[in-house]
C-alpha positions as CSV (number, residue, x, y, z in Angstrom):
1,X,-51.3,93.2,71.6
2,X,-49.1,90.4,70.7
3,X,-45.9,90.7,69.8
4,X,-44.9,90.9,65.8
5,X,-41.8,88.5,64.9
6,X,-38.9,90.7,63.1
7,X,-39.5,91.3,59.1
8,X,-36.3,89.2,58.4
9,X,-37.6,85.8,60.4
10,X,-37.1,82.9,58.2
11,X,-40.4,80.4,57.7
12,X,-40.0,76.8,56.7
13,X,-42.9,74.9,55.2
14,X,-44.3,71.3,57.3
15,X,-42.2,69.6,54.3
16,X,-38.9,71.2,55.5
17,X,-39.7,71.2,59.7
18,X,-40.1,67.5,59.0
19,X,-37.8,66.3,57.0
20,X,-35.0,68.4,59.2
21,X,-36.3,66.2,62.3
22,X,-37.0,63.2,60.1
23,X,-40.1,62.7,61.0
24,X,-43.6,62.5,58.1
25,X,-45.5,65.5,57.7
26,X,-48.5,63.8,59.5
27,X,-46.4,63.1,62.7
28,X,-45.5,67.0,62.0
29,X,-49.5,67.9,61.8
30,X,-50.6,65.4,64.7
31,X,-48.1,67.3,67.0
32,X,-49.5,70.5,65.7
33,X,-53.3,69.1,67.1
34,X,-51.8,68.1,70.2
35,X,-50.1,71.3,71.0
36,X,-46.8,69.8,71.5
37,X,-44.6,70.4,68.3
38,X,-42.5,73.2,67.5
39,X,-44.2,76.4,67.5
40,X,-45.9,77.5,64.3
41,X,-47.9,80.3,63.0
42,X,-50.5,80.3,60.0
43,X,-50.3,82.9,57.6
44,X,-54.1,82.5,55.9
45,X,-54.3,79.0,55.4
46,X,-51.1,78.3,55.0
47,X,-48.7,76.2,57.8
48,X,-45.3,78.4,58.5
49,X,-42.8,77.2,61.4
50,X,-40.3,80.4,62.7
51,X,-36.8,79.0,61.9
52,X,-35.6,81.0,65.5
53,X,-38.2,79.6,67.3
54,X,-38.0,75.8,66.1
55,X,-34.1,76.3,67.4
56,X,-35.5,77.3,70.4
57,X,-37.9,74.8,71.0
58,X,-35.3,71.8,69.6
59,X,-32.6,73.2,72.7
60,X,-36.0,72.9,75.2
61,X,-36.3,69.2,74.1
62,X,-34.6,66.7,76.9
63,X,-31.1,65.2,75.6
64,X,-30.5,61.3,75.7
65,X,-27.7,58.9,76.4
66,X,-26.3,61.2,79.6
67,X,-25.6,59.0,82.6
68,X,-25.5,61.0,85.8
69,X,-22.2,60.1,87.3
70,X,-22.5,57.7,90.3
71,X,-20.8,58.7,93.6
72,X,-19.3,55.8,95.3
């Protein structure tokens, strides 16, 4: 049985997920193919990305421009 998200879960459209991490819809649905986007869920034929779970997924993404300090 798989779990059911909560009634009041927000869904963005492709358009919105990419424009909110600036990159094209096809970037968006070539990520999608290669399993490695933002989670998503289809409703039908329709595309829908989990607003909670694309927060989640952005805060599992590694961060840039952190040196590790050097011990000398």
């Amino acid at each position: 049985m798989s779990a059911v998200p909560p009634f009041n879960t927000r869904y963005l459209t492709e358009l919105e997920i990419a424009d909110h991490l600036g990159v094209s819809v096809s970037c968006l649905r070539r990520w999608r193919t290669e399993r490695r986007g933002p989670p998503f869920t289809k409703i039908s034929t329709l595309v829908r990305y989990p607003l909670n779970e694309l927060e989640a997924w952005i805060a599992t993404l590694p961060k840039g421009g952190e040196q590790e300090r050097r011990r000398t």
